[in-house]
Kinemage of the C-alpha trace (Angstrom):
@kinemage 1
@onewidth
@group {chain A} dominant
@subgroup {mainchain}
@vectorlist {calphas} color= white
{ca unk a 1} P 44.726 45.416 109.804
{ca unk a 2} L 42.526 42.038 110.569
{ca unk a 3} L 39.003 43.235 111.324
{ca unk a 4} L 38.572 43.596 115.227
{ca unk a 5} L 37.573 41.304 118.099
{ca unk a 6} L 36.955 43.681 120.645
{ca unk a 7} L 34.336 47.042 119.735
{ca unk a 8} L 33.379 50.139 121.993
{ca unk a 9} L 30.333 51.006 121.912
{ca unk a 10} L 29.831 54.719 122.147
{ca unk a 11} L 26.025 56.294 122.520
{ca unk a 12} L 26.080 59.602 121.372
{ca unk a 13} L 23.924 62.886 121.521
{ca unk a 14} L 25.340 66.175 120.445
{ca unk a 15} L 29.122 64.903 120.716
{ca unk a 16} L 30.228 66.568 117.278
{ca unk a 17} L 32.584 68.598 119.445
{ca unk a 18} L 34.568 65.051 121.101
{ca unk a 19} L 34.062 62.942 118.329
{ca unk a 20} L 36.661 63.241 115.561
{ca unk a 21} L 38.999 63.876 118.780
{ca unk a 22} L 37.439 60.421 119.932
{ca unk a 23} L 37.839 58.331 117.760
{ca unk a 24} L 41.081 59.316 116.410
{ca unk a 25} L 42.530 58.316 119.550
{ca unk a 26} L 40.816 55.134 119.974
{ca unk a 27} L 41.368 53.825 116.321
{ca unk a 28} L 45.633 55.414 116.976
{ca unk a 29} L 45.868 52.885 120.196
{ca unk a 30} L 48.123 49.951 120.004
{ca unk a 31} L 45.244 47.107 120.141
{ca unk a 32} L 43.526 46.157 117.281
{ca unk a 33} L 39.742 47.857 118.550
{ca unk a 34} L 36.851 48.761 116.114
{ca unk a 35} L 33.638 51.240 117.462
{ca unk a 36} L 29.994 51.087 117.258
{ca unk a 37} L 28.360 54.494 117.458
{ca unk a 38} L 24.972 54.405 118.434
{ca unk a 39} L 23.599 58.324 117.897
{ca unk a 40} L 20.284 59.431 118.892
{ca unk a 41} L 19.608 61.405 116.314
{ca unk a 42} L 21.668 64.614 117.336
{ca unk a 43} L 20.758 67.991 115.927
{ca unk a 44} L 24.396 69.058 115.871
{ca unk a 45} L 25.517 66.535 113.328
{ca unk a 46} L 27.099 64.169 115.211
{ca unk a 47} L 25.654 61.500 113.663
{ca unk a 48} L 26.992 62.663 109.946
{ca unk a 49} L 30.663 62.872 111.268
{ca unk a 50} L 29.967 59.570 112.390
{ca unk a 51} L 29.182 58.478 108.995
{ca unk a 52} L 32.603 60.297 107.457
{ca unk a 53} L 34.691 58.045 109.576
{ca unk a 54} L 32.246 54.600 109.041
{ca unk a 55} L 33.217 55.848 105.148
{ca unk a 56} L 37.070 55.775 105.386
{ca unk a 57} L 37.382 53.169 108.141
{ca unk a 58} L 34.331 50.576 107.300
{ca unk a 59} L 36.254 47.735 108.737
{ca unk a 60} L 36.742 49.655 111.991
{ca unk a 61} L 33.921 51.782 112.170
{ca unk a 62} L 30.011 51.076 112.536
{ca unk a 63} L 27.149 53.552 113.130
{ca unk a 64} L 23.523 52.676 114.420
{ca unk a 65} L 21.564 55.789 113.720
{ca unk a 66} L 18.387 56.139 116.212
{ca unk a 67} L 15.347 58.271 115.919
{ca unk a 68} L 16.031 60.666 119.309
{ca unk a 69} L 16.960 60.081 122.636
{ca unk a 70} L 15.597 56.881 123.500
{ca unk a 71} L 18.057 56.569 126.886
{ca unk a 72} L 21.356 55.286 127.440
{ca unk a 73} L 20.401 51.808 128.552
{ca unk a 74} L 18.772 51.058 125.117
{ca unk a 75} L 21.993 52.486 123.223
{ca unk a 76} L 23.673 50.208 125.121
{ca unk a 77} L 21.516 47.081 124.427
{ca unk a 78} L 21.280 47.947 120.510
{ca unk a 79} L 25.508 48.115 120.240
{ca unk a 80} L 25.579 44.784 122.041
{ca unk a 81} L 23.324 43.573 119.891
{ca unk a 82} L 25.102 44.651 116.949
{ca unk a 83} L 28.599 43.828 118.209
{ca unk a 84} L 27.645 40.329 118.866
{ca unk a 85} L 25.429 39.084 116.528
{ca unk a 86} L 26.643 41.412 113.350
{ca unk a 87} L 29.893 41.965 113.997
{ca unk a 88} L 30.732 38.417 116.124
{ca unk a 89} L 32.595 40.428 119.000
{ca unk a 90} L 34.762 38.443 121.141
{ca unk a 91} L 34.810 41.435 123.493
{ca unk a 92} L 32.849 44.859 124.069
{ca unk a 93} L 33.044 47.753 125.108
{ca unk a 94} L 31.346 50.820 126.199
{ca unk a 95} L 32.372 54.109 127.408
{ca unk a 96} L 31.470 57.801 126.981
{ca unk a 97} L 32.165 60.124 124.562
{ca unk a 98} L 33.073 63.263 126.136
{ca unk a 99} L 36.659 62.201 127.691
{ca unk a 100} L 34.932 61.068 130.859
{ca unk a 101} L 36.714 58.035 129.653
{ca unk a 102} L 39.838 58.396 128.442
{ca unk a 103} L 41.334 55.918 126.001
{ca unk a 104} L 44.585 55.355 127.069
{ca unk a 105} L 43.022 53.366 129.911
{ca unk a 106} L 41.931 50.629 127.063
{ca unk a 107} L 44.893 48.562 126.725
{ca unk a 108} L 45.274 47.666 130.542
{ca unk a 109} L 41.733 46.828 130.438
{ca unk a 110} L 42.289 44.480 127.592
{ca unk a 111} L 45.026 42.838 129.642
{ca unk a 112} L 42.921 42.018 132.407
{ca unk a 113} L 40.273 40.690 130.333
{ca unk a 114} L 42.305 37.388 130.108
{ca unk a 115} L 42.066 37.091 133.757
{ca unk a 116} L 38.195 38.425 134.174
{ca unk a 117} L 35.004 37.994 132.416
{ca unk a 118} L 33.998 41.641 133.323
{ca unk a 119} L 36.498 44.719 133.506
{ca unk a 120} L 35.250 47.980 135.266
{ca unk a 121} L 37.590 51.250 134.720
{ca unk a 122} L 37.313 52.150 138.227
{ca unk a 123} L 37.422 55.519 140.156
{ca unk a 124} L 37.494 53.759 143.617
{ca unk a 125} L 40.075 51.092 144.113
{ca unk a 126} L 43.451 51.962 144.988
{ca unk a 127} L 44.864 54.251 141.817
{ca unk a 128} L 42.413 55.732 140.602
{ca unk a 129} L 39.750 58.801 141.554
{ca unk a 130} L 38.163 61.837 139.747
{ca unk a 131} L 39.507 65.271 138.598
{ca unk a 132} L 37.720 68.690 138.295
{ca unk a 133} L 34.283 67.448 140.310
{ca unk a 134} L 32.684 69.790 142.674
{ca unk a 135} L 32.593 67.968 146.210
{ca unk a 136} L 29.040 67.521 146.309
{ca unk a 137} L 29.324 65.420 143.150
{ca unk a 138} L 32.289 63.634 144.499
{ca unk a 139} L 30.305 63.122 147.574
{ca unk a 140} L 26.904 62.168 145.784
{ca unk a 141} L 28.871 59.557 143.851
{ca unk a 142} L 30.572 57.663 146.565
{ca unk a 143} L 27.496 57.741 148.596
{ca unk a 144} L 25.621 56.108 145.755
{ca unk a 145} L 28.228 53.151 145.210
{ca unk a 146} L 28.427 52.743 149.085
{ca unk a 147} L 24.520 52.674 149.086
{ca unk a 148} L 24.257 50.259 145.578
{ca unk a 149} L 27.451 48.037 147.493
{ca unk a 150} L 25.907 47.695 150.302
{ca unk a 151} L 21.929 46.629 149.362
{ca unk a 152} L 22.841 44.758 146.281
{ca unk a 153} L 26.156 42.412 147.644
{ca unk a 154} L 28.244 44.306 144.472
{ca unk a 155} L 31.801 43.118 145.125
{ca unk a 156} L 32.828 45.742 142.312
{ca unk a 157} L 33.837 48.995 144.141
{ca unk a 158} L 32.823 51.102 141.272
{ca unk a 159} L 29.315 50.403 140.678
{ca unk a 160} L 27.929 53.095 138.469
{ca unk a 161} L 31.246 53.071 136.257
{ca unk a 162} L 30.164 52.726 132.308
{ca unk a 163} L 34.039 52.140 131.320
{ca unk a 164} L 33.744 48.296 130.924
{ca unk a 165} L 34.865 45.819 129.389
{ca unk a 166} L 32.047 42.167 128.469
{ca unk a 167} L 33.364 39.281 127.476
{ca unk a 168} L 31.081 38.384 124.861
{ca unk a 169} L 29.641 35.457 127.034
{ca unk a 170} L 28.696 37.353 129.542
{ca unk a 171} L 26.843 39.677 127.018
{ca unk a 172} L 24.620 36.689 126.405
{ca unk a 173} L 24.164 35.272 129.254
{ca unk a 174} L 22.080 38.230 130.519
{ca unk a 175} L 18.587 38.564 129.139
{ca unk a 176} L 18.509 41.725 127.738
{ca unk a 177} L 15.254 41.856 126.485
{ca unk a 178} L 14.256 41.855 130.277
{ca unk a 179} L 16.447 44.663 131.439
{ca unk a 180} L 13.790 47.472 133.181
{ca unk a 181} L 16.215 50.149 133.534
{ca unk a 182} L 17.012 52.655 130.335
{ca unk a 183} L 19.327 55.565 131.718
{ca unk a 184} L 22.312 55.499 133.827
{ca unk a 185} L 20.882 53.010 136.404
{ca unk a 186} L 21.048 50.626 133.572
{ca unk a 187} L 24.833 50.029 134.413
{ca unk a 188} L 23.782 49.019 138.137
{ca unk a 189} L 21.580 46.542 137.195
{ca unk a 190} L 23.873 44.974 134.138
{ca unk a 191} L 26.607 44.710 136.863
{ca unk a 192} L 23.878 43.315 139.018
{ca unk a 193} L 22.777 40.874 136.525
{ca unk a 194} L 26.857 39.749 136.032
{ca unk a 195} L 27.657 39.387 139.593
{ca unk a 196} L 24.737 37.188 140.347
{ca unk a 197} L 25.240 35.034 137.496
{ca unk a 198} L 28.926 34.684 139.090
{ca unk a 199} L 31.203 36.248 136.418
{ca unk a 200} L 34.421 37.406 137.747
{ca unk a 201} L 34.946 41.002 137.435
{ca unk a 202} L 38.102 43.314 137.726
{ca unk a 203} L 38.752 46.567 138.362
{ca unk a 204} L 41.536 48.599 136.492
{ca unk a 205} L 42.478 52.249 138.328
{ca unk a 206} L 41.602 55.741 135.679
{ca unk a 207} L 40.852 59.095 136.381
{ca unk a 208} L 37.686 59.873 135.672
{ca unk a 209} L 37.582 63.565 134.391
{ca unk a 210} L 34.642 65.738 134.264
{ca unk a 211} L 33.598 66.415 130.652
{ca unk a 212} L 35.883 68.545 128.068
{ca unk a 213} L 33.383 69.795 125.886
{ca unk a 214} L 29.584 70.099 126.614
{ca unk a 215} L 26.966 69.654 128.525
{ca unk a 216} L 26.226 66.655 131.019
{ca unk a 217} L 23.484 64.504 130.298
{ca unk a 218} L 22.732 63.519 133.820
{ca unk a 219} L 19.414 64.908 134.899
{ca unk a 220} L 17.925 64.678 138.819
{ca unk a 221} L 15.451 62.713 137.384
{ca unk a 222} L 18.148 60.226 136.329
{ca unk a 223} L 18.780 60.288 139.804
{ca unk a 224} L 15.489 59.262 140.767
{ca unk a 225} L 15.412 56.410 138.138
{ca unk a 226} L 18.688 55.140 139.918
{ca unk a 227} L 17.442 55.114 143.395
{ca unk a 228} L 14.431 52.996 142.136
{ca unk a 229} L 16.604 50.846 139.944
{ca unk a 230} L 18.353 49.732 143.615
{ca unk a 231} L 15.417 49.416 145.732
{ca unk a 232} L 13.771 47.163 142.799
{ca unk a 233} L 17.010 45.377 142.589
{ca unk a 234} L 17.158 44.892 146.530
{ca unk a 235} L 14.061 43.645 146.905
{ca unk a 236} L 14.700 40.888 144.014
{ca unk a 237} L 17.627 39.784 145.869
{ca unk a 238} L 15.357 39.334 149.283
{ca unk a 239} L 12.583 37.907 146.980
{ca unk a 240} L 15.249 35.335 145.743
{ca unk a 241} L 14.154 36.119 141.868
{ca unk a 242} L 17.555 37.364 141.503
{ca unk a 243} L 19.831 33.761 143.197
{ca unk a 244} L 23.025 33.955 142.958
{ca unk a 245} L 24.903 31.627 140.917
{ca unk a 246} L 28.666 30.008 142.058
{ca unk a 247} L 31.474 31.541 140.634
{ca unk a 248} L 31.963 31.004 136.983
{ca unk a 249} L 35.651 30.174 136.260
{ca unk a 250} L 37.836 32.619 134.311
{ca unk a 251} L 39.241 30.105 131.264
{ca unk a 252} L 42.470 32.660 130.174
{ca unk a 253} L 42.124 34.115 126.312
């Protein structure tokens, strides 16, 4: 197989349970798709499994080892980095690693990428929606995109989604170096960022399942941090520090 044009970057911590499940599944799908783990150090050996499959897939398979938890927004940033300027990505990538996301979504995303610069796997257009969430998350969730919607001017319905898919000019278009936010709010202000900068972004349907193995990584503080990320967003946009650009147009790959 030609080495890959599209990467998923995966941040891990304590995974070892999903991972040989993971990527197995993504490296089986019918695109031609190569991964960038980014593992905080995890005590439970993720990081060495990761390793084992960098060893017998090399072409496919890159791992960015990280001392600790240094938040999800900086995994993020150091894939990128290492997607596009080692690797020469013409897409990526990033999901989660506990099934949250699951990989049979990939392909249609791909598809739409031709048409989009961004591509969101989305729990709230028509399609698509959550299984095995206690209401109050449900609830929690949809207030959150309503609230992030509404104050920001997000036409994506699924703001807080971290299934997407970057063109890799959109990747460097944003200044990364700049970005405040470091845990889950990080995804509302990179879609922030895109939209104002007027990439076109699409939304494919999934289920979004809670995790299979595990423990979730979201914190109340991480709540916190997301509130602030919108009210710091909001009042760029009234400031004008954040203008919005015209639409970019979509040339087809």
């Amino acid at each position: 197989m030609s080495k890959p044009t599209t990467y998923v970057i995966v941040p891990t911590y304590n995974e070892a349970d999903n991972l040989d499940n993971l990527f197995s599944q993504l490296l089986a799908l019918p695109v031609n798709l190569g991964i960038v783990n980014v593992d905080d150090g995890s005590p439970d050996g993720t990081g060495d499994l990761a390793d084992k499959w960098s060893e017998k897939e090399p072409l496919r398979v890159h791992v960015i080892h990280r001392q600790g938890k240094l938040g999800l927004g900086t995994a993020y940033i150091a894939g990128f980095r290492y997607a596009l300027d080692t690797l020469n990505a013409e897409n990526v990538m990033t999901m989660d690693a506990d099934f949250s996301h699951n990989p049979r979504y990939i392909p249609s995303m791909l598809d739409l990428i031709g048409e989009k610069h961004l591509v969101i796997g989305s729990r709230y257009v028509p399609g698509g929606g959550t299984l095995n969430w206690p209401r109050a998350r449900i609830w929690l969730s949809a207030i959150s995109n309503f609230v992030a919607r509404t104050l920001l001017g997000l036409k994506a319905h699924d703001t807080t989604a971290g299934f997407r898919l970057y063109r890799s000019e959109v990747l460097r278009s944003i200044p990364l170096d700049r970005i405040f936010s470091s845990g889950y709010s990080f995804l509302v202000e990179m879609l922030f960022l895109c939209e104002r900068r007027g990439w076109q972004v699409g939304e494919v349907p999934i289920i979004f399942e809670d995790r299979r193995e595990g423990t979730t990584k979201i914190s109340r503080n991480e709540i916190f941090k997301a509130q602030y990320t919108i009210f710091r967003l909001l009042a760029r946009r009234l400031l004008k520090r954040a203008p919005r650009h015209s639409a970019e147009i979509v040339n087809p790959v």
